[in-house]
N, C-alpha and C positions, 0 to 999 in steps of 0.2 A: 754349833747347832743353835745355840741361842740368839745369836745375830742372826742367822738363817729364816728364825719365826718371827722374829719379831720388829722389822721394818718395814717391809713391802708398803707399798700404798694401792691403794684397790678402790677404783672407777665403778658406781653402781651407775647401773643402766636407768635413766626416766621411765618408770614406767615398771619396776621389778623386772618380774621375772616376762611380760608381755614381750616388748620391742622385737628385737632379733630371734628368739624363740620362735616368734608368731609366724615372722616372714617366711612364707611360705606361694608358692604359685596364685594362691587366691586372698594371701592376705599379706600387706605389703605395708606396716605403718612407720611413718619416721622415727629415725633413732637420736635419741640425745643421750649426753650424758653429763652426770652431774659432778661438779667439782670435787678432786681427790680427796678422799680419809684417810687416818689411820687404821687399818684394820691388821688381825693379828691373822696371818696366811700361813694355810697349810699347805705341811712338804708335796711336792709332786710325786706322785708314784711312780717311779723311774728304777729302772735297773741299777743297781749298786757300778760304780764307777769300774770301765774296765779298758783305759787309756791304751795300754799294751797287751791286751790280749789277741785283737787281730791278727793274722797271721797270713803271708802271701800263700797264695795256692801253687800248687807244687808243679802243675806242667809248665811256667813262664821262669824256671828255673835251670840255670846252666850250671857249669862248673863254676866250683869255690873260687872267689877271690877277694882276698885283706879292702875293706873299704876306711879308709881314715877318718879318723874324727870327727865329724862335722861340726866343732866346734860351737861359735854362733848361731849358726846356722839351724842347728837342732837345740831347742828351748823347752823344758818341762820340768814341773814342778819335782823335786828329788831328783837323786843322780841317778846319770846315765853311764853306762862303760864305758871307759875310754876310747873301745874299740868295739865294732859289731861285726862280727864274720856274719856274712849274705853274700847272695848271690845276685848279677847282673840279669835285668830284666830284659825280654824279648820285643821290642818295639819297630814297628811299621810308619814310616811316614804317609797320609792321605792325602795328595796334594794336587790342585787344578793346575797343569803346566799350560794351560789355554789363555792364561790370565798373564801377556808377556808385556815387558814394559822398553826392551832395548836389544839391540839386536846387533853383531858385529862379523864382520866377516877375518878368520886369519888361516891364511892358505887357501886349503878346499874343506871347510868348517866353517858353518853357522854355529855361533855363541850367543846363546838368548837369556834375555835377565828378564824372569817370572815370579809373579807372589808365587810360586810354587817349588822354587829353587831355578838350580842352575841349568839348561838343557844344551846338549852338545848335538849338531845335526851333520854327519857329513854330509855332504854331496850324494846323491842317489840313496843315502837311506831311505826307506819307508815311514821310520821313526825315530827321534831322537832317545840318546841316553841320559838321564836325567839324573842330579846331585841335589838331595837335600842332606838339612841337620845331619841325616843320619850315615850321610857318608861325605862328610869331613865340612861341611860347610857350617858357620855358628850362628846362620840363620838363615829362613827358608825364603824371607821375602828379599827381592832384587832387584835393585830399581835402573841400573845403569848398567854397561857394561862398555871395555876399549880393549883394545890389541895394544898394549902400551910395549912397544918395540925398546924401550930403555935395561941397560942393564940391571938384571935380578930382579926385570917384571913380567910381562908376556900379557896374558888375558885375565883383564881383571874387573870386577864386581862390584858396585857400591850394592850398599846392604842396609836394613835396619841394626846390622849390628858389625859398623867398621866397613871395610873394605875385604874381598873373597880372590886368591889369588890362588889361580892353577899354575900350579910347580909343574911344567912336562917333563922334564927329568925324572924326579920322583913318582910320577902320577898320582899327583893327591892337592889338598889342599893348602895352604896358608890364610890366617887371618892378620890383619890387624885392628886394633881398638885405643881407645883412649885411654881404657883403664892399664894397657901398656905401657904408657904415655909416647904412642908413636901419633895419636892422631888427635885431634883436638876435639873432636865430639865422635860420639857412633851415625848418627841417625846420617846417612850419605845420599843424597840427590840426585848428585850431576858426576859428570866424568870428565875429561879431556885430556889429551895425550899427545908430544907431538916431538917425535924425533928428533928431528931439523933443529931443534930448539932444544931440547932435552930437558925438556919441562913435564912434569905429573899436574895437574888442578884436581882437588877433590872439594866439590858444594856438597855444604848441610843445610839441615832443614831450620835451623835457628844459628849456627854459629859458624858464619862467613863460608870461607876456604879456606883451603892449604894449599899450598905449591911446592912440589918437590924439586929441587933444581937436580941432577943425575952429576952432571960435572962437581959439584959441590958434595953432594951426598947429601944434603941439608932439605930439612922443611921449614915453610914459611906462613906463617899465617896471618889472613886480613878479615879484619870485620870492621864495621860499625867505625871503630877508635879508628881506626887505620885505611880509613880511604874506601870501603865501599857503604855502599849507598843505605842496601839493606841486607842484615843478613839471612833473609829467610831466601836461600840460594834456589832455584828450579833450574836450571840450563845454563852450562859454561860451554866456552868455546876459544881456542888457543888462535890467534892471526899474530904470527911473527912471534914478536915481543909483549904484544896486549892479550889482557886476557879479559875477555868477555863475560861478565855476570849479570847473568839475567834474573832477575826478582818479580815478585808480586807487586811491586810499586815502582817500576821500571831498572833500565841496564844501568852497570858502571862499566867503562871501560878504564882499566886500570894497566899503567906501563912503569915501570918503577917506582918511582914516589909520585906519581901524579897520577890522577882520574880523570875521567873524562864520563858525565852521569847525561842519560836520556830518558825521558819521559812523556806523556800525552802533553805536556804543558811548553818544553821546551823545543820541542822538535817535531816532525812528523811524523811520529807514530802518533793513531789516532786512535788507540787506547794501552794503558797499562799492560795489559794482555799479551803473551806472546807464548806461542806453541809451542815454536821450534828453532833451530839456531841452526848454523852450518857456513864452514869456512872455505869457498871454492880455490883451487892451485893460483889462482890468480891474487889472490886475498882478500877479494871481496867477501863482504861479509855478509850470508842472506839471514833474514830473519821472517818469520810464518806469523801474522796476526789475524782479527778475525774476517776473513774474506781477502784479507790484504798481506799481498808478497812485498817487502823493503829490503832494496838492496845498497848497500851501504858499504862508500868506497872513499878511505881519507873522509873526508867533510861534507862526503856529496853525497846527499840520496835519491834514490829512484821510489819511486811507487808503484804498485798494480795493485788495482782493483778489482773485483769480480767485478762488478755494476758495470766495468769499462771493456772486460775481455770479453769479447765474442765466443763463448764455447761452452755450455753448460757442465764441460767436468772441471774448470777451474774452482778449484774450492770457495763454497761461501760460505763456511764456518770455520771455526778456530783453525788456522794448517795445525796439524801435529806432527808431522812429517815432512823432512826433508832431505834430497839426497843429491849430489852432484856429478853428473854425466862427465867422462872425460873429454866429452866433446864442447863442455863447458853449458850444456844443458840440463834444466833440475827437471828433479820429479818432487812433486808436493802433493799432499794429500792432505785433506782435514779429518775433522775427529768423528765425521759419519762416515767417514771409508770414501769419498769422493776424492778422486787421484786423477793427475795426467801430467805427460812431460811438457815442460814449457820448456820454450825457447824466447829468453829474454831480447834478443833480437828485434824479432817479429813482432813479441807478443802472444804467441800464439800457444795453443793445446794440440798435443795429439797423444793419441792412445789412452785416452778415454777410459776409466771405468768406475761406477759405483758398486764397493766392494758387497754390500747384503744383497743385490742381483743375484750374487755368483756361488752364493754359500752354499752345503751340501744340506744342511737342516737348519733351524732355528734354533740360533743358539741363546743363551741366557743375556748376551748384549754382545756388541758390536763397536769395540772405540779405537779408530788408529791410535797406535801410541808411536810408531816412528816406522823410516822407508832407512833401508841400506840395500847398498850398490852393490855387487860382486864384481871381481874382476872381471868377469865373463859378461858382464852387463846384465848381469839378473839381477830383478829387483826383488828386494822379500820387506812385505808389509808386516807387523807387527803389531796385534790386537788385543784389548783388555775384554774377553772372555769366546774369542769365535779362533784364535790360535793366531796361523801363521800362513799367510798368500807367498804365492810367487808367480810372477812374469819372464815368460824365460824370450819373450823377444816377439812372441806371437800369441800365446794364452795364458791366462791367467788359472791358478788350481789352490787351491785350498788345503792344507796342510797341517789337521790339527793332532793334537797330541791324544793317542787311546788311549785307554785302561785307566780315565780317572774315575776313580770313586764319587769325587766333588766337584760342584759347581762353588768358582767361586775359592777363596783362601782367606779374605776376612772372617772371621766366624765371630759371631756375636751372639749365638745362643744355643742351645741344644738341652731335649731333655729325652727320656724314656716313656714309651706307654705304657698302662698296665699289662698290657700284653707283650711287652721286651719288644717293641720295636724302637728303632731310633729316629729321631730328627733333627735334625740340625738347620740352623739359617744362617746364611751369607750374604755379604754384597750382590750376590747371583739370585737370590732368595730363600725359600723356603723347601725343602727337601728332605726325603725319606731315603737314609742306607740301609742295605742289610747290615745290620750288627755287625759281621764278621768282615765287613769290608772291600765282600770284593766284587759284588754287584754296581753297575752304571746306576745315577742318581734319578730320583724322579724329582721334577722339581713340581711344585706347586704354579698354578695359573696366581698372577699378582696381587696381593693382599688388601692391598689401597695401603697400607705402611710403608714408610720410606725403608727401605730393607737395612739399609747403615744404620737405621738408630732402632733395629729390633736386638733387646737384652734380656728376653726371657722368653719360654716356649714351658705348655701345659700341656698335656690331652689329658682330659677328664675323663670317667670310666665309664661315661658313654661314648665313648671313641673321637669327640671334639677336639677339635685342636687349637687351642688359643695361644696367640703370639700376643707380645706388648711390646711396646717401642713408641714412637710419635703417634699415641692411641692405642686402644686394642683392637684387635680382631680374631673371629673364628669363622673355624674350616669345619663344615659337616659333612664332607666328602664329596660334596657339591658344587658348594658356591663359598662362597667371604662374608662374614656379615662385619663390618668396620663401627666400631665404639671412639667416638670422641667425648670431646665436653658436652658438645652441645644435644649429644644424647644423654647424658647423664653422667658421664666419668667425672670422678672428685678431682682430675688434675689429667694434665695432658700429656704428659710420659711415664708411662706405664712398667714400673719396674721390678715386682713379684707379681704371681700367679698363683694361689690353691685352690683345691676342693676342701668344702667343711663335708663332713658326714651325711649331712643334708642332700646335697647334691649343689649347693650352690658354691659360687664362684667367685672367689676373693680377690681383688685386683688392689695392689698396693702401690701408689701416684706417689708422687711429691709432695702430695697439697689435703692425701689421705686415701682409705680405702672403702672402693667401690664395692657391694656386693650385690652380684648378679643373682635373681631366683629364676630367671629362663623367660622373664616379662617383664621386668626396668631393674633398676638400680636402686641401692639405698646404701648412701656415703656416712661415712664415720671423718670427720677435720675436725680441726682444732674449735673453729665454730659448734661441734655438736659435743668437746669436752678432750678431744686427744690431746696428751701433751705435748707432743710432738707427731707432726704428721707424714713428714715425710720418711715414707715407709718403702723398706731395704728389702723386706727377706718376709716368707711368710709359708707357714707349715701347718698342716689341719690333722689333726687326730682324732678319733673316736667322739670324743666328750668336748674338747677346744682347739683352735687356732694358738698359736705361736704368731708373736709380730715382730720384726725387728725394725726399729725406727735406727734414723742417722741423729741421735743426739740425745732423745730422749729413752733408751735405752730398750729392755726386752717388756714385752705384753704377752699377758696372757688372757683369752676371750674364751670364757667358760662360765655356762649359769647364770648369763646376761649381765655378768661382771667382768671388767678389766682391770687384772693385775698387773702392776709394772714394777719392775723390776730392774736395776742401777746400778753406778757404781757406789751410791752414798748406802744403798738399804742392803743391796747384796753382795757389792766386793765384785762387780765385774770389772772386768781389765779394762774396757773401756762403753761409752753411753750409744756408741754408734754400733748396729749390729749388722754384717754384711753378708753371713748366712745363715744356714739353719739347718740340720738334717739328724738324719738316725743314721745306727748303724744294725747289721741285722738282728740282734737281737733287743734291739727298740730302745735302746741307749741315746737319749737325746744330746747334741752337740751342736755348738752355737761359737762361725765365726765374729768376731770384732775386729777392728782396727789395731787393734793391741794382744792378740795371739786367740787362740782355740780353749773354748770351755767346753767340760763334760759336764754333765749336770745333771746330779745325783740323789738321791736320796737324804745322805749324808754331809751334803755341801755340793761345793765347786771345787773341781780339781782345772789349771789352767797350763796349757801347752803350748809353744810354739811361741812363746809370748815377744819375740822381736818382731814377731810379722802382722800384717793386716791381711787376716783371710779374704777370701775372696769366695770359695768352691766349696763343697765336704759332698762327699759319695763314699759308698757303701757297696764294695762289691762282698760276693757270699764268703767271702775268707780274708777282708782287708779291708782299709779304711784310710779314703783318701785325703788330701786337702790342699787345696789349690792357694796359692799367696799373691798376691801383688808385689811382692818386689824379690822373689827368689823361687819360683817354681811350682813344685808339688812336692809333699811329706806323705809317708806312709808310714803305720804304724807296723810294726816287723814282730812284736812279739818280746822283744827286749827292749824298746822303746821307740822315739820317732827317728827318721832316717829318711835325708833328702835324697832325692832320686832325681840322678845325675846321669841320663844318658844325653847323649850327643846332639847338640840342637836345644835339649830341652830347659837348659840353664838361660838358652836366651828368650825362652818366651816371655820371663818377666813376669809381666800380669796373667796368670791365669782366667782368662775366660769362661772356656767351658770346661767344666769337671762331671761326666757321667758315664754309670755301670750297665751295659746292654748286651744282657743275656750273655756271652763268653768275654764281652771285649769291656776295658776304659779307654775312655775315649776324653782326650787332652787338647786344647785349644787357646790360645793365644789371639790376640786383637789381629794376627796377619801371618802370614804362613800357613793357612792350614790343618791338618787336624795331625794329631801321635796316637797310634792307636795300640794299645798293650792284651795282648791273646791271652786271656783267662782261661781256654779251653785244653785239654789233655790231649785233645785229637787233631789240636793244628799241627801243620808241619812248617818245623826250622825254618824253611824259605822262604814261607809266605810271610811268617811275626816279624821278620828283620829289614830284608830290603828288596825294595823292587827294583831296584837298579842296577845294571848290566857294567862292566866294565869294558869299555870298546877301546878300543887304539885308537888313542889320539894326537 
């Protein structure tokens, strides 16, 4: 307790007790502050420390089953039981299957690879059956997909996490990963597959390929050291013996020990840039650039041009789609949905069509992501947020996936209002669910923020909705009002949000904290005395603000002083602070880089101390915390306890972690959202899975 009083150092405000006191709607004066003291800080009035008292609520509880040690994994000051009898929780996957990235045909089945898992479509269904985490997949987001016809493969998945392989015998899943050591990275790009040849290609997003030989039984791997160009892989493709890898800095063509590399410099492609890839019966090889078709045969290439074809549906932006007719005619389409079949021949277009003409509604965006052929000569387009087209020969019809909750499966922020509604933002935007999940999304009219770089969501208790990300903005149920620098923000990515007591509105930058009194701004930087200002986390109480800085450790803004708070004055685990929250009975809790503080009257008690928080929520009987690099922990009432359902191990970074009225709602950089029934009166079938099991 005596270290506890007697280090802090404490920031007085220029000006006493005036500055921030004052600012008020009609008085607005600048804040400075003055170089740190020693002063001697008293304790915070907080609830006596109670780490393990939380307890789950008892309808999200099944039958008893033995959960093992979590060793590492679960970290807390004093020992823990070897062992902790609980019971397995009720979880729902939320996920936009409209958001498809690849698409395959094997038999009379469409195979779609979605940020929202896996989708199966027969022929004449109405809608597809849909596979995430929670029914055998180790990750929801899918970026590829092949009919790999090799023995002990069939229809398989690249994924953020390994490769997704549907077992039709067993009807289930297999994975593979590197932590196996069957694969050399997880993060999976590209696909290719080719009987004939008995060759597997698997592209990453940083670390080359693999090639699986089938004859051999053997894998291979090439990057960098080894003959490709670069290995940030987007689009493989198998012709014979060569394997085609296409990157952000152009191809390698690689055939045993030797390459063969193209680029804007040496060849005629006339940029870097390539959509799409595809290998005709013939072996030519076409490749989609932007406006521009290359077709590429031995050492000889062809060109087309939009500017040169007669036909306003040859695409003249990026191809992202390509597919090859048996009659040896393609279909190509670019990344605004402009398609038509060419006939390299001639030259020529026909069947025409720009795919946002044809939609049923307005969807949240519209980007081909790739064209496949059916036997039957149907073609199915493939889009990042408006579903799934088809042309069966004479019209085209629109195809998308019901019953999602979400637009969208990046989630990059979500919070609660005081009034238990929820929000959440996506690559899609900004959007209101009902708490309990099973209401269609509203999304918000566009923010002016780049929706990928929104990390935080507020509504204030007058119903305002503030988002930050590249700037801030708020939502009055209106309109958008957008905050940059050059209206006043102390920094130009925006990454906490509170209300103080006041009613105003604390925005925590990079570069420091903005606060809003409803008429400008008045910043707190290292210019006006922060010691550090790039500011993490930020929580308002009654009487003060909580700040958590990335380095210079925890603050406290009370009585027009700032208290800070360290590892050198007060034994924090570490100086960078990445959350902040209470639990219901107003128990302050404070993630770091270096595990969970409770923070007490009587000291610091410190948990979880392997991980870098991320999350902390407070549902009415539990208390959550989101990690960066192992999931979410919940406190159970005998200690902390990682919570390991299916899927959920591979979110990794926690994103969003929050409590809305019955439901937790769980989120990851891609995949989606997990949403866990807190309520007594849900039913079994809805908390678990929406997913139908069909013959396949």
């Amino acid at each position: 307790m005596s270290r506890w009083l007697s280090g802090a150092v404490t920031l007085v405000l220029l000006g006493g007790l005036v500055a921030l006191a004052a600012l008020t709607l009609d008085s607005q004066p600048d804040v400075l502050l003055l170089p740190p003291t020693q002063t001697p800080l008293a304790a915070p009035t907080l609830a006596a420390p109670t780490l393990a008292a939380p307890t789950l609520a008892a309808p999200t509880l099944a039958a008893e089953e033995e959960v093992p040690d979590p060793g590492q994994s679960t970290a807390q000051t004093g020992d823990l039981p070897e062992k902790t009898t609980v019971r397995p929780l009720a979880w729902a996957a939320v996920t936009d299957g409209n958001w498809m990235n690849d698409a395959v045909v094997a038999g009379e089945t469409l195979w779609i690879a979605s940020d929202g898992g896996a989708l199966t479509w027969p022929q004449g269904e109405p809608q597809p059956t849909r596979f995430t985490a929670l029914e055998g997949l180790s990750a929801n987001r899918l970026t590829a997909v092949v009919n790999c016809e090799l023995p002990g493969w069939g229809v398989v998945f690249g994924s953020s996490d390994g490769l997704q392989i549907w077992e039709a015998e067993r009807r289930g899943w297999r994975s593979l990963h590197s932590r196996s050591g069957e694969l050399s990275d997880d993060t999976v790009t590209a696909l290719a597959c080719d009987a004939a040849t008995g060759q597997l290609a698997v592209g990453y997003a940083r670390q080359g390929i693999d090639l699986f030989d089938a004859a051999l039984g053997e894998w291979r791997h090439l990057d960098r050291s080894s003959g490709l160009a670069s290995n940030n892989v987007r689009m493989l493709a198998l012709a014979g013996q060569e394997v085609w890898v296409v990157a952000d800095d152009g191809i390698t063509v690689a055939a045993g020990m030797d390459s063969t590399f193209y680029n804007s410099s040496n060849s005629l492609l006339e940029s870097n840039r390539v959509g799409s890839i595809v290998v005709d019966p013939a072996g030519t090889v076409w490749l989609g650039g932007d406006g521009v078709l290359y077709a590429v045969t031995g050492a000889d290439w062809t060109v087309y041009r939009a500017a040169e074809i007669d036909d306003r549906f040859f695409p003249d932006r990026l191809i992202s789609g390509l597919a090859v007719a048996a009659d040896g005619e393609l279909w190509l389409g670019d990344s605004e949905g402009r398609l038509c079949r060419f006939d390299p021949a001639a030259a020529l277009c026909s069947a025409g069509v720009f795919l946002p003409d044809i939609v049923d509604s307005s969807p949240p965006q519209l980007l081909l992501t790739s064209l496949t052929l059916a036997a039957d000569a149907q073609l199915y387009a493939t889009t990042a947020g408006a579903g799934l087209f088809r042309y069966d020969g004479r019209s085209w019809a629109q195809l998308s996936v019901a019953g999602s909750a979400l637009y969208g499966n990046a989630v990059g922020a979500a919070t609660v209002s005081p009034a238990g509604s929820f929000w959440v933002a996506t690559q899609a935007g900004i959007q209101q669910l009902d708490p309990a999940g099973r209401a269609a999304p509203a999304l918000l009219p566009p923010s002016g923020l780049d929706p990928a770089t929104i990390q935080v969501l507020y509504v204030a208790r007058d119903g305002a909705l503030w988002a930050g990300g590249a700037g801030a903005g708020v939502w009055d149920g209106q309109a958008w009002r957008r905050f940059t620098a050059e209206e006043g923000l102390a920094g130009s990515r925006v990454q906490a949000i509170a209300e103080d007591a006041r009613g105003r509105i604390w925005l925590g930058t990079e570069t420091g904290i903005s606060i809003w009194n409803g008429a400008r701004f008045v910043n707190l930087t290292r210019s006006t005395g922060l010691p550090v200002a790039d500011i993490r986390a930020l929580l308002a109480e009654e009487e003060s603000v909580w700040i958590g800085s990335a380095g210079g450790g925890l603050y406290r803004f009370a009585k027009n002083q700032l208290e800070v708070f360290t590892v050198e004055n007060m034994g924090l685990p570490s100086d960078t602070i990445t959350a902040l929250g209470k639990d219901a009975d107003g128990q302050l809790y404070v993630g770091t880089l270096a595990g969970l503080v409770e923070w007490g009257t009587d000291g610091l008690a410190v948990a979880l101390a392997e991980h870098s928080v991320t999350q902390i929520a407070a549902a009415a009987r539990s208390l959550w915390v989101g990690t960066a690099d192992a999931g979410l922990f919940y406190a159970d009432g005998a200690g902390w306890q990682q919570e390991k359902p299916d899927g959920l191990l591979s979110l990794g970074r926690v994103v969003v972690l929050a409590a809305a009225q019955e439901s937790l709602w769980v989120g990851g950089a891609s995949g989606g959202l997990l949403r866990l029934s807190l309520s007594a009166e849900e039913e079994s079938n809805d908390v678990r899975s929406t997913a139908k099991r069909a013959d396949l």
